[in-house]
Legacy VTK file of the C-alpha trace (Angstrom):
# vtk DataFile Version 3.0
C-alpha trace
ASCII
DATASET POLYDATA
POINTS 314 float
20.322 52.031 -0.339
17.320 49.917 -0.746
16.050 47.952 2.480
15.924 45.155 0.595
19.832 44.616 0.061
20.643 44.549 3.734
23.874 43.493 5.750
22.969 41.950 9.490
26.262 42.358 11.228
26.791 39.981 14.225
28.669 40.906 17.146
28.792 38.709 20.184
29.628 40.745 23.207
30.830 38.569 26.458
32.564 40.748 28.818
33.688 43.014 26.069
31.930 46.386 26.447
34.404 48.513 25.750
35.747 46.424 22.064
32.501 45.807 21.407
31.122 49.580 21.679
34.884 50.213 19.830
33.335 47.792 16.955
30.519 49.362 16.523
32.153 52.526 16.024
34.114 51.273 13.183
31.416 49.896 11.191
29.524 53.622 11.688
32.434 55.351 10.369
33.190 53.283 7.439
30.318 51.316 5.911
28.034 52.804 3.702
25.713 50.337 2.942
21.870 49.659 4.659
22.782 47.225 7.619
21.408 46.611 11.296
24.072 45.277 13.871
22.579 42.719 15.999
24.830 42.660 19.172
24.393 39.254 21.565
25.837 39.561 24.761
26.560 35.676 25.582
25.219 35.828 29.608
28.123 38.169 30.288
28.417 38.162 34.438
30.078 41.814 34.721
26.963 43.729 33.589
28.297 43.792 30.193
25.059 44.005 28.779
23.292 46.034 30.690
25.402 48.573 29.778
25.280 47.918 26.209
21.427 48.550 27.207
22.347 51.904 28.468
24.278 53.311 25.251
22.474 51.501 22.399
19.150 50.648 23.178
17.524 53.599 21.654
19.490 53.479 18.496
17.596 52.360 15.181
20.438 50.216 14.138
21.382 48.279 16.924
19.251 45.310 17.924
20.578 44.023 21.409
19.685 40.505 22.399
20.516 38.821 25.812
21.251 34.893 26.140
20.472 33.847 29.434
22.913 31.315 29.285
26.070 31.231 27.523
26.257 27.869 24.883
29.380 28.887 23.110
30.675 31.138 19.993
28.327 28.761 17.815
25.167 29.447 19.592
25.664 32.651 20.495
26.358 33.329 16.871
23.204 31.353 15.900
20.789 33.677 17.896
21.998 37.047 16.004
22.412 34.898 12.520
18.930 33.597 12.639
17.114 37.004 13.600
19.463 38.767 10.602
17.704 36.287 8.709
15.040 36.514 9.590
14.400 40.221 8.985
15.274 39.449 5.498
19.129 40.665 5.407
20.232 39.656 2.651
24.340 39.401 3.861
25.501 38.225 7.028
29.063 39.643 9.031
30.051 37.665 11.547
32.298 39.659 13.740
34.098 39.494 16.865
33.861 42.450 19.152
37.901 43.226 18.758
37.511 43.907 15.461
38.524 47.286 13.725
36.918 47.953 10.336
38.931 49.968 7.712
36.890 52.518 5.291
34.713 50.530 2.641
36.061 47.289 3.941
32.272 45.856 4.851
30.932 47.417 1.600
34.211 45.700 -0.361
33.395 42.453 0.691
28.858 42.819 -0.182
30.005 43.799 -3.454
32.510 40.477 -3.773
30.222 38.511 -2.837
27.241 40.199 -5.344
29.863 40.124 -7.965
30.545 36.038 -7.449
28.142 33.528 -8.133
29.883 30.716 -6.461
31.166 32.445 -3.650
29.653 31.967 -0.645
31.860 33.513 2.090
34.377 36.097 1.640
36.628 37.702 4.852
38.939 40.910 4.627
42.766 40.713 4.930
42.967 40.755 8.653
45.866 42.598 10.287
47.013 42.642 14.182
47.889 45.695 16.125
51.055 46.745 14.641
49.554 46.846 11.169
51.184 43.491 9.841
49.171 41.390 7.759
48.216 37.844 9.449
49.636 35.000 8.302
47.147 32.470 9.717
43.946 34.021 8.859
43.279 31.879 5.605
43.824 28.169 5.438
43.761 26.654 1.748
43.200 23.635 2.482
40.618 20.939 4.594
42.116 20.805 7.835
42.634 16.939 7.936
44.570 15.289 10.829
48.606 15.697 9.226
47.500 19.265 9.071
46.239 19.518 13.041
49.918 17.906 14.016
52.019 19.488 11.558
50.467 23.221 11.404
48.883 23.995 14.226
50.970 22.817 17.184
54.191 22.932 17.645
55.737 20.241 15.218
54.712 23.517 12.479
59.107 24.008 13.213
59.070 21.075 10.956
57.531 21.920 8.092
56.944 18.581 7.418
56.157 17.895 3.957
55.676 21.771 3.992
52.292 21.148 5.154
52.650 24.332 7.305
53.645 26.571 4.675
50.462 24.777 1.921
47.985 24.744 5.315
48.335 28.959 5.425
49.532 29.573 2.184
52.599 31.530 2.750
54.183 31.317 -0.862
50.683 32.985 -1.946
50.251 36.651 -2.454
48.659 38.422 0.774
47.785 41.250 -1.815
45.803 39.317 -4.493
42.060 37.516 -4.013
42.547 34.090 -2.842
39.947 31.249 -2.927
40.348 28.947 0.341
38.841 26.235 2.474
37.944 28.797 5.151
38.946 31.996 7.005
39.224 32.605 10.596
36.345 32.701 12.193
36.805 36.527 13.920
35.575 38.278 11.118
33.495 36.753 7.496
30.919 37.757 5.602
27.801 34.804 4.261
25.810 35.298 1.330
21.994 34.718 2.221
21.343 31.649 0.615
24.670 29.862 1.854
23.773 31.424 5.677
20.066 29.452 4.997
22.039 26.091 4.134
24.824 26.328 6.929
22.787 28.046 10.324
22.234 26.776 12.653
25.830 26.372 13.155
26.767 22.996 15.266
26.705 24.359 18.648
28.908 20.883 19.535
31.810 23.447 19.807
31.445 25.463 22.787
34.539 27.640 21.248
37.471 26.952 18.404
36.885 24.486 15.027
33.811 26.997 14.197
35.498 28.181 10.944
36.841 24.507 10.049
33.493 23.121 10.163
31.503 26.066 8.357
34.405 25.717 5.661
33.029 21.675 4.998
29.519 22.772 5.275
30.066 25.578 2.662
31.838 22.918 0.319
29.775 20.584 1.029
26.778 23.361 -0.108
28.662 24.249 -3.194
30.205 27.132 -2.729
33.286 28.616 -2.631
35.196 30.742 -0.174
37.534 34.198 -0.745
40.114 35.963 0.657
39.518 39.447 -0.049
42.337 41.905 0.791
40.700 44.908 -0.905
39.113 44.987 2.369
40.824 45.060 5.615
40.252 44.737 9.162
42.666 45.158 12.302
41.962 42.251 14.920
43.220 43.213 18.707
44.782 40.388 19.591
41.681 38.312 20.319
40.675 40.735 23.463
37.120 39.034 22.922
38.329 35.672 24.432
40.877 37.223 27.280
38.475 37.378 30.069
38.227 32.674 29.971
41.790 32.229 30.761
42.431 28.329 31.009
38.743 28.109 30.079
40.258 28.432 26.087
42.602 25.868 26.328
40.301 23.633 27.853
37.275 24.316 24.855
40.035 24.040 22.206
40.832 20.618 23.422
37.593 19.340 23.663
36.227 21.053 20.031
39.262 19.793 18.781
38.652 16.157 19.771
35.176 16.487 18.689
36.279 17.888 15.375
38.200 15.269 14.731
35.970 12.609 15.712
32.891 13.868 14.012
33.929 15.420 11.032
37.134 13.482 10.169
36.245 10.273 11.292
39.433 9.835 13.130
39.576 6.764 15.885
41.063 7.133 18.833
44.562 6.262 17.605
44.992 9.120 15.046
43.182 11.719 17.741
45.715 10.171 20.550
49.038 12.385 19.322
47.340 15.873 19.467
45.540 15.610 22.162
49.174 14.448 23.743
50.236 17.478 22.729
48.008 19.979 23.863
48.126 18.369 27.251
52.161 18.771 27.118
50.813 22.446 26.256
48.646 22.546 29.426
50.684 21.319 31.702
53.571 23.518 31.187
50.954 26.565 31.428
49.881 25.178 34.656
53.948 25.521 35.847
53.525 29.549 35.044
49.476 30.434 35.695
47.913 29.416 38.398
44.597 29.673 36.680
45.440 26.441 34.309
46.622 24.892 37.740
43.395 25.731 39.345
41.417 23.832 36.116
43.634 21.238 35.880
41.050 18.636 37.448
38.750 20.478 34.918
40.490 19.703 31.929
41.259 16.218 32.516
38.238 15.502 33.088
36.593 16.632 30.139
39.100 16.089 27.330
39.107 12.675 28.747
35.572 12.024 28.496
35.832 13.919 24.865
38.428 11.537 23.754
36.563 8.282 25.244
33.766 8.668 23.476
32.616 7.367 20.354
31.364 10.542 19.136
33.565 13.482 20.178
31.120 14.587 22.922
30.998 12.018 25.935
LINES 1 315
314 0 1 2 3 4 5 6 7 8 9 10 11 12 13 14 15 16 17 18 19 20 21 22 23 24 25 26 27 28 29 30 31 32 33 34 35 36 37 38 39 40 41 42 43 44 45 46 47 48 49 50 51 52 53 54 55 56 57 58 59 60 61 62 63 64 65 66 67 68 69 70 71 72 73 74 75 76 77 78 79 80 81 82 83 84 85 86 87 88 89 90 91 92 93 94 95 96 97 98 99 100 101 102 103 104 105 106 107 108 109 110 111 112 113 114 115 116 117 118 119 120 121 122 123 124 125 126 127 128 129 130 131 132 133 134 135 136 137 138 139 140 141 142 143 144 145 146 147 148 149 150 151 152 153 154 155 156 157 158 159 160 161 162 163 164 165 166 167 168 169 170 171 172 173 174 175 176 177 178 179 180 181 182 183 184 185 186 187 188 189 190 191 192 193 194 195 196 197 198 199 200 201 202 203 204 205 206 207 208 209 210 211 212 213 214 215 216 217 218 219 220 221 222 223 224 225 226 227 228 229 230 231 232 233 234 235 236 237 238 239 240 241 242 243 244 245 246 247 248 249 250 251 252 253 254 255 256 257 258 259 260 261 262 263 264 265 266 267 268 269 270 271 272 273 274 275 276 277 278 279 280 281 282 283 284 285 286 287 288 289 290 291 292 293 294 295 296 297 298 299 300 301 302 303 304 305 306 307 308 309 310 311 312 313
């Protein structure tokens, strides 16, 4: 494999030694193709890193980086993205650390991608731990504001309009190539020239929206995006985000809001029922974990200060 066709596979590691070491098994075992995995560990406090140092710092394809301070999925992401890039790879993965690559799946989706002109981004079928194929890994269409009330909270029992059903596609073949508006953002594979339009990615979003965002910035670069299930992947259960607790709630909120705000254009009004919602959503938590209890103060007062503003940010 020439040097010059290259894959830079991003893993951001934060508190996740063990899925993250797991990953980069997986990719060992069952890609074929030249690539260099550039692991950043996102200022993990329980020594994550340094022993990431410890196993992988003498191996030739592994490039560890350490962020001093931890910005978010988006930045974190940015740091191994723009070094990929910057050593010429010509693909870029973006992968959590709980994900489990199945043979040729990496290789699957380079070849897609070579084989496309207008696609951009292409991400495998993604599975959970039983083996069952995930119904909300693809979204087909731009993820306005009937779609954020009527698809991904709770009013989805509706199916109003069938927007829930349209949003993920369910009436579409989970065995057949699918173009969409974006693909969850735990495991996707760039092109080199889209990476070079979209990265940095807005690091606005401390964590959640990522995927809905890079899906208008792809569009709005021309370029298309696939579902590929002739490569698969098994994600854990998102493992990589157990260790933030309320912390998630609290970041979807907030990225939500800002989402909303900046890339929708939504006023206050329109923002005003989901944001309702997912505070329903916290406040019941806080009834069972005394973690979202403990952040309560926390998350009032920043979704507040999200939602008063004129930008999404306060």
């Amino acid at each position: 494999m020439k040097r010059n066709a290259m894959i830079g596979i991003v893993i951001l590691n934060y508190m996740t030694y063990e899925e993250t070491s797991n990953c980069i098994g997986t990719i060992r075992a069952t890609c074929k193709s030249f690539y260099r995995i550039y692991v950043v560990d996102n200022a993990s406090p329980d020594g994550s890193f340094g022993r990431l140092l410890d196993t992988y710092s003498s191996d030739a394809d592994v490039e560890l980086i350490g962020s001093k301070v931890n910005k978010g999925y988006s930045a974190g992401n940015n740091i191994g993205v723009l070094k990929a890039l910057e050593d010429g790879c010509t693909h870029i993965l973006v992968s959590n650390s709980d994900i489990i690559y199945h043979e040729g799946a990496i290789d699957r989706l380079k070849q897609f991608l070579d084989g496309n002109i207008k696609a951009g981004i292409a991400g495998p079928r993604i599975l959970d731990e039983n083996g069952e194929v995930s119904e909300i890994s693809r979204i087909f269409v731009k993820t306005g504001i009937m779609e954020k009330l009527f698809a991904t909270t709770r009013l989805r029992s509706l199916n109003y309009r069938n927007i829930y059903r349209t949003y993920y596609g369910l009436d579409k073949s989970f065995d057949e190539i699918q173009k969409v508006y974006h693909l969850v953002g735990c495991c996707f594979m760039m092109k080199r020239e889209l990476a070079l339009k979209v990265v940095p990615f807005d690091e606005n979003t401390f964590l959640y929206e990522e995927e809905l965002i890079l899906g208008i910035a792809a569009e709005t670069a021309g370029y298309e995006t696939y579902s590929y299930p002739p490569a698969e992947a098994t994600h854990l259960n998102e493992r990589s985000s157990r260790n933030i607790g309320a912390y998630a709630l609290i970041h979807l909120v907030c990225s939500e809001i800002y989402y909303c705000r900046r890339y929708l254009k939504a006023s206050r009004l329109k923002v005003f029922p989901i944001y309702m919602i997912r505070s329903m959503l916290y406040l019941e938590r806080c009834l069972k974990n005394r973690s979202y209890r403990m952040n309560l103060g926390k998350y009032i007062r920043e979704s507040a200060r999200r939602f008063m503003s004129s930008d999404g940010l306060g």
